[in-house]
Legacy VTK file of the C-alpha trace (Angstrom):
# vtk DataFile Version 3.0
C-alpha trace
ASCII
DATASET POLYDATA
POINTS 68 float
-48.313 -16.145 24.216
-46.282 -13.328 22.546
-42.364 -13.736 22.343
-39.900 -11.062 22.604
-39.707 -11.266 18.576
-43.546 -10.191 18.277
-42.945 -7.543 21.696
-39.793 -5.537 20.347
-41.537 -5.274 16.385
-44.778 -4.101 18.325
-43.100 -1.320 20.729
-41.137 0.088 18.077
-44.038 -0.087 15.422
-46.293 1.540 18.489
-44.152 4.643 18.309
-43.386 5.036 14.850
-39.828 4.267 14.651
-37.576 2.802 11.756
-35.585 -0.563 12.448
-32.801 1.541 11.058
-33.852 3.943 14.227
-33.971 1.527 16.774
-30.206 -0.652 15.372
-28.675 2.801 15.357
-29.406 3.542 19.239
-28.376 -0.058 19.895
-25.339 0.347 17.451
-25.867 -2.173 15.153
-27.147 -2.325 11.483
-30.616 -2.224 10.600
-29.967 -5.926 9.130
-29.071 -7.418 12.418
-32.028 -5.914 13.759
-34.148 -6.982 11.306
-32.805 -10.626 12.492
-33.636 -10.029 16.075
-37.645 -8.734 14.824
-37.686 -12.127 12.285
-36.384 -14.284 15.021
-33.198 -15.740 12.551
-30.576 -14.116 15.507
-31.450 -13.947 19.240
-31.287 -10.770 20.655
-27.833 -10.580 22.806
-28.262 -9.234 26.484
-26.785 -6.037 26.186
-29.559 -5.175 23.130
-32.034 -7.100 25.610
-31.003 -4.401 28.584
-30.823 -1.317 25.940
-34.212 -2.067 24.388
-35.425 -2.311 28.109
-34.163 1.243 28.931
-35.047 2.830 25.474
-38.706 1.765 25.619
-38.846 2.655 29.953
-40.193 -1.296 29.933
-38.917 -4.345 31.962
-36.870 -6.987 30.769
-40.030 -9.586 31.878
-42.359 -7.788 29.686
-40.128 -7.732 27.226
-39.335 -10.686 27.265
-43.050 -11.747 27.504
-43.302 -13.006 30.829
-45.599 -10.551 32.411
-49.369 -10.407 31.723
-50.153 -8.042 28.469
LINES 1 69
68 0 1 2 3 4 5 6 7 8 9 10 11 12 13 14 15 16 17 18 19 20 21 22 23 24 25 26 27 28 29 30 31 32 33 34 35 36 37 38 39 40 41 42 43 44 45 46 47 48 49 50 51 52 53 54 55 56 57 58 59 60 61 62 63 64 65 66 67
């Protein structure tokens, strides 16, 4: 079973994008991202519902608890 860790590297990777992209629409640094893709931070709600909007997704598939 994917986690959100292996979900949120695969989206952006899946459109091209730059962890330095993707922290700067969440407005963070492209090192706390990194964290949130490596799994060393959990992602904080308000990235959780930003990611969600920013890749048109649900939280439950992003989260990995819908079917692939």
């Amino acid at each position: 079973m994917k986690t959100y860790v292996d979900i949120i590297r695969e989206l952006r990777e899946d459109r091209d994008l730059t962890q330095k992209e993707v922290a700067q629409y969440l407005g963070t640094t492209q090192q706390v991202y990194s964290r949130y893709e490596n799994g060393e931070n959990e992602l904080p709600v308000r990235h959780l519902i930003a990611l969600c909007r920013y890749y048109h997704v649900s939280a439950d598939y992003l989260l990995g608890l819908e079917p692939f």
